[in-house]
RODO-2510 file (C-alpha; in nm, 4 decimals, decimal comma):
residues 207
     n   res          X          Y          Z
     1     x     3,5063    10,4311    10,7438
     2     x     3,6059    10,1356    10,5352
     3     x     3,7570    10,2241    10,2182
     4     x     3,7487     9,9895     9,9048
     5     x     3,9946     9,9680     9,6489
     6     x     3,9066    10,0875     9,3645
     7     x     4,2071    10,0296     9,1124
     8     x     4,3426     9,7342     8,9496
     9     x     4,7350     9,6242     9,0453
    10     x     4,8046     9,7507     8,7315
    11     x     4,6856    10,0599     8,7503
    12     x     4,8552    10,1042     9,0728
    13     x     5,1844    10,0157     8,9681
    14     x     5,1051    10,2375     8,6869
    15     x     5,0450    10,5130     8,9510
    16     x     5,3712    10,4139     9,1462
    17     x     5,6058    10,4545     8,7938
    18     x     5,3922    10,8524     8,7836
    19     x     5,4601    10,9488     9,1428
    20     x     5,8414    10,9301     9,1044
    21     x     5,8775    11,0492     8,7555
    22     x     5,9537    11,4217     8,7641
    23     x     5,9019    11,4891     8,4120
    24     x     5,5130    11,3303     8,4682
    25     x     5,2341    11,5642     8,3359
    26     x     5,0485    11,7451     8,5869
    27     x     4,7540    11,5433     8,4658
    28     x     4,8869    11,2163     8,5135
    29     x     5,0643    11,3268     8,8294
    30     x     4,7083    11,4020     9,0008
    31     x     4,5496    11,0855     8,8392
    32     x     4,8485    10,8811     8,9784
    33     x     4,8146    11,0785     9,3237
    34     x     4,4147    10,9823     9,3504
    35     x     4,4890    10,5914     9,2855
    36     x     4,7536    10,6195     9,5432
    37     x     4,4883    10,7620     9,8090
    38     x     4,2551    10,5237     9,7391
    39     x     4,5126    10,2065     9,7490
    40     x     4,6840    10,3901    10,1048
    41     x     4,3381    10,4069    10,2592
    42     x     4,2132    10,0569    10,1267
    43     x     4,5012     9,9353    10,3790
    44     x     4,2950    10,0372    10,7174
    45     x     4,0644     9,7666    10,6997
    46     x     4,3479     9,4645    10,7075
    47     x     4,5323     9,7009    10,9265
    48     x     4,3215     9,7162    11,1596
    49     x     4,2568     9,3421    11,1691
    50     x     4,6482     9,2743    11,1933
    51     x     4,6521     9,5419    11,5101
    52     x     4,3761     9,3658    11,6815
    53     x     4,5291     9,0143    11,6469
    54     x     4,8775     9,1690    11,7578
    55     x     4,6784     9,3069    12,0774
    56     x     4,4991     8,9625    12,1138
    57     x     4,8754     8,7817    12,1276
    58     x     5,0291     9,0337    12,3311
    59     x     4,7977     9,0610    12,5389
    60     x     4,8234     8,7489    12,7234
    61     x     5,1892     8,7742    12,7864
    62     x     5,2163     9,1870    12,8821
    63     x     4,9330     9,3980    12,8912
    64     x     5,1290     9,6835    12,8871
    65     x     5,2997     9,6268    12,5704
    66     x     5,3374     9,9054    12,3704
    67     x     5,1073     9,8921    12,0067
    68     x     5,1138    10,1522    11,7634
    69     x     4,9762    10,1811    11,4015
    70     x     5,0608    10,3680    11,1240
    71     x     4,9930    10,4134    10,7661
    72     x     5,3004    10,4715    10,5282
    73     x     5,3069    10,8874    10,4066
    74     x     5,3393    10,9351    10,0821
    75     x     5,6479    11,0976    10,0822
    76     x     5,8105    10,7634    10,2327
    77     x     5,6372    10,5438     9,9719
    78     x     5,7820    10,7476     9,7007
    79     x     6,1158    10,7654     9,8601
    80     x     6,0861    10,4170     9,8839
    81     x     6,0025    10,4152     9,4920
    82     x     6,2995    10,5828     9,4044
    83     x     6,5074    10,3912     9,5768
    84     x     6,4037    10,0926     9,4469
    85     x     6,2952    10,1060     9,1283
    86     x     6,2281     9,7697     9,0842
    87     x     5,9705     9,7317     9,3778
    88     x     5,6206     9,7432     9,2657
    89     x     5,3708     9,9448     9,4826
    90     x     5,0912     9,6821     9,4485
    91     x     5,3181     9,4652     9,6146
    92     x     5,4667     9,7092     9,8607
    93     x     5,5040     9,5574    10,1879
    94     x     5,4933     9,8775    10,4462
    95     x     5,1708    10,0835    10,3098
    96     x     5,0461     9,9398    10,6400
    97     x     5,2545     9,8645    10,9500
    98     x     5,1932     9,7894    11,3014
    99     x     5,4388     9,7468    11,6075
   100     x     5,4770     9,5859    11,9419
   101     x     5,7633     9,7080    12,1631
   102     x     5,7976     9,4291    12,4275
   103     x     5,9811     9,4424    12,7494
   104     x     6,3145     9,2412    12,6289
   105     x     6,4166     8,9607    12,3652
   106     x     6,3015     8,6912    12,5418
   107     x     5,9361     8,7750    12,5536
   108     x     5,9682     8,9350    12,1695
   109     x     6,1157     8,5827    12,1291
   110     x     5,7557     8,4623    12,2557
   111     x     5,5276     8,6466    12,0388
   112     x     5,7505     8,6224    11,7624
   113     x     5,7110     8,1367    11,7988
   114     x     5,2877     8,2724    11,8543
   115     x     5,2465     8,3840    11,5143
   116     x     5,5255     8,1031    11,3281
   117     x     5,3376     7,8289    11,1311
   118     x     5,0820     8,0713    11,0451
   119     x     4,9772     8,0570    10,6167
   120     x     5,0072     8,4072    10,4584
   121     x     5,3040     8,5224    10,6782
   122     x     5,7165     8,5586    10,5702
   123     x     5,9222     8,5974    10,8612
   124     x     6,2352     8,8542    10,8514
   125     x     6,4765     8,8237    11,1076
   126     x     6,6849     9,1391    11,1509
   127     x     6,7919     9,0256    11,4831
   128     x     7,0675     8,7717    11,3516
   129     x     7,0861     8,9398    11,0548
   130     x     7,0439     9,3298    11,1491
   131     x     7,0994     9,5843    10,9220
   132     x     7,3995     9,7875    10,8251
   133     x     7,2555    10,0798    11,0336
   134     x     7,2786     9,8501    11,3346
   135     x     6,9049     9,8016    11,3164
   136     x     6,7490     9,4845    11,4768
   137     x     6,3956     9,4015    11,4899
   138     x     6,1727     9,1245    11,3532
   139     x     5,8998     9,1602    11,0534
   140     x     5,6352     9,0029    10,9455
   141     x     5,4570     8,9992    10,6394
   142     x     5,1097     8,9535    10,6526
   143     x     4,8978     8,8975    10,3403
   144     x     4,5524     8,9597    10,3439
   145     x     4,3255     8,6598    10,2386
   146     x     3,9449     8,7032    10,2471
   147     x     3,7052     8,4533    10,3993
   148     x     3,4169     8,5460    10,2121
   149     x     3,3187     8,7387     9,8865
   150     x     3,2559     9,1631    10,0820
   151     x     3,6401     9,1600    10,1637
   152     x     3,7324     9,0116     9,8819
   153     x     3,8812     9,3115     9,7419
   154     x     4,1347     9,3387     9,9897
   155     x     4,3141     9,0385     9,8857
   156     x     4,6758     9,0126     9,8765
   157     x     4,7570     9,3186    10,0954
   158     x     5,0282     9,3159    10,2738
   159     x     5,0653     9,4432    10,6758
   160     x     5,3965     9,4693    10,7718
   161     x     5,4372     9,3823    11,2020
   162     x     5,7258     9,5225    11,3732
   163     x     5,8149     9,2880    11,6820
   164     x     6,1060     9,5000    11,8925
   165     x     6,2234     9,4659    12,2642
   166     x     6,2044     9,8070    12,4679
   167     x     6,6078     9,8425    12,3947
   168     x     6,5562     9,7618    12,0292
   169     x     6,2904    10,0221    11,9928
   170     x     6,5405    10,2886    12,2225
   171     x     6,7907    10,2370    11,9601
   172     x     6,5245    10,2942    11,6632
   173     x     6,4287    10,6228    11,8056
   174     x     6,7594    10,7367    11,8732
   175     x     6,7962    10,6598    11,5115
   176     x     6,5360    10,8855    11,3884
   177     x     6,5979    11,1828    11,6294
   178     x     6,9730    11,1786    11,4908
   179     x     6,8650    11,1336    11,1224
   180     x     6,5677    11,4320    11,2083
   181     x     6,8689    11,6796    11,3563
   182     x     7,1373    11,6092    11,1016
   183     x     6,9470    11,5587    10,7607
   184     x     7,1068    11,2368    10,6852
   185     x     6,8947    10,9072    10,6474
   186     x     7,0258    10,6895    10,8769
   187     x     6,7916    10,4500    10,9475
   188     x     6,7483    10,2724    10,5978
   189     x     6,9270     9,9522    10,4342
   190     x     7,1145    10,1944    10,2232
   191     x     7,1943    10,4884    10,4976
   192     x     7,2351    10,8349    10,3147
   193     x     7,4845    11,0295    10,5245
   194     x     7,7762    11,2858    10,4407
   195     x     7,9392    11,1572    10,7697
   196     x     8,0216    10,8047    10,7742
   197     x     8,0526    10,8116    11,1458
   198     x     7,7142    10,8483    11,2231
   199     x     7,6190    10,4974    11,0683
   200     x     7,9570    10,3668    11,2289
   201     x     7,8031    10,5003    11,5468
   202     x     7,5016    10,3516    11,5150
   203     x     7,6015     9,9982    11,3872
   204     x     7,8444     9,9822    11,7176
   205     x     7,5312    10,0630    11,9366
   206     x     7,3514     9,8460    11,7691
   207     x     7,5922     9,5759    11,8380
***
């Protein structure tokens, strides 16, 4: 079902400034927590256009590529909040994210020149420039603009596409599974982690 958005970027930055204040009125906390629904599940419709154009690429170079879809939890957008308080969730980024895991570099490479020179797109290269964590992958930010008046309303969101090689995405999991197992946050641009040899770890695989 497509879901419209409802709220105004004000009121949904509004609603991002409610969902990490702790001291928030229980009113205001489930007024802030309905605008947030509504803007999380307005994001399916140029989701799902983003997924289908990723397919469309990758499809002519491997069939078998892997493509996966996800919707940001809440938890992670408020995390993501907190951590950055000057980020405004109107403008957020990763509400809606899709990936292709490719078979190696070179053919990420490919995909990656397929979509360049495209309007509406920023380009984030975490391959020459990978994380502290270690983590390298590309992004791109795609921004929603609507041919005709009925989508109109979904203007200006943003899809973020993951483009990783099958190592790149080995190391990413890896990631998670030790960040799930020890309680740190390892995967982040700021890594949380009591043990500084984890991210140590990690960076040198990465590498």
């Amino acid at each position: 079902v497509q879901v419209h958005r409802m709220y105004s970027p004000g009121q949904i930055d509004r609603a991002g400034k409610t969902l990490v204040n702790s001291a928030a009125p229980a009113a205001e906390m489930s007024e802030a927590l309905t605008v947030m629904d509504n803007w999380r599940a307005a994001h399916n419709y140029p989701l799902e256009l983003a997924r289908k154009a990723l397919r469309d690429r990758v499809g002519a170079m491997n069939p078998t590529a892997i493509i996966a879809e996800r919707l940001k939890r809440l938890e992670s957008i408020t995390e993501k909040l907190t951590r950055e308080p000057a980020m405004k969730l109107s403008t957020m980024q990763d509400i809606g994210g899709c990936r292709a895991v490719l078979r190696d570099t070179r053919e990420a490479e490919e995909l990656i020149r397929a979509y360049q020179g495209l309007p509406d797109l920023k380009i984030t290269d975490y391959v020459t420039h990978p994380r502290i964590s270690g983590y390298r992958s590309t992004h791109l930010i795609w921004r929603f603009r609507s041919q005709d008046s009925s989508t109109a309303g979904y203007n200006n969101m943003r899809i973020e596409i993951q483009i990783r090689s099958a190592l790149q995405h080995s190391w990413a999991t890896a990631v998670e599974i030790a960040s799930t197992f020890t309680g740190y946050d390892l995967k982040s641009d700021h890594p949380k982690c009591g043990d500084p040899r984890w991210v140590r770890f990690f960076a040198l695989m990465g590498s």
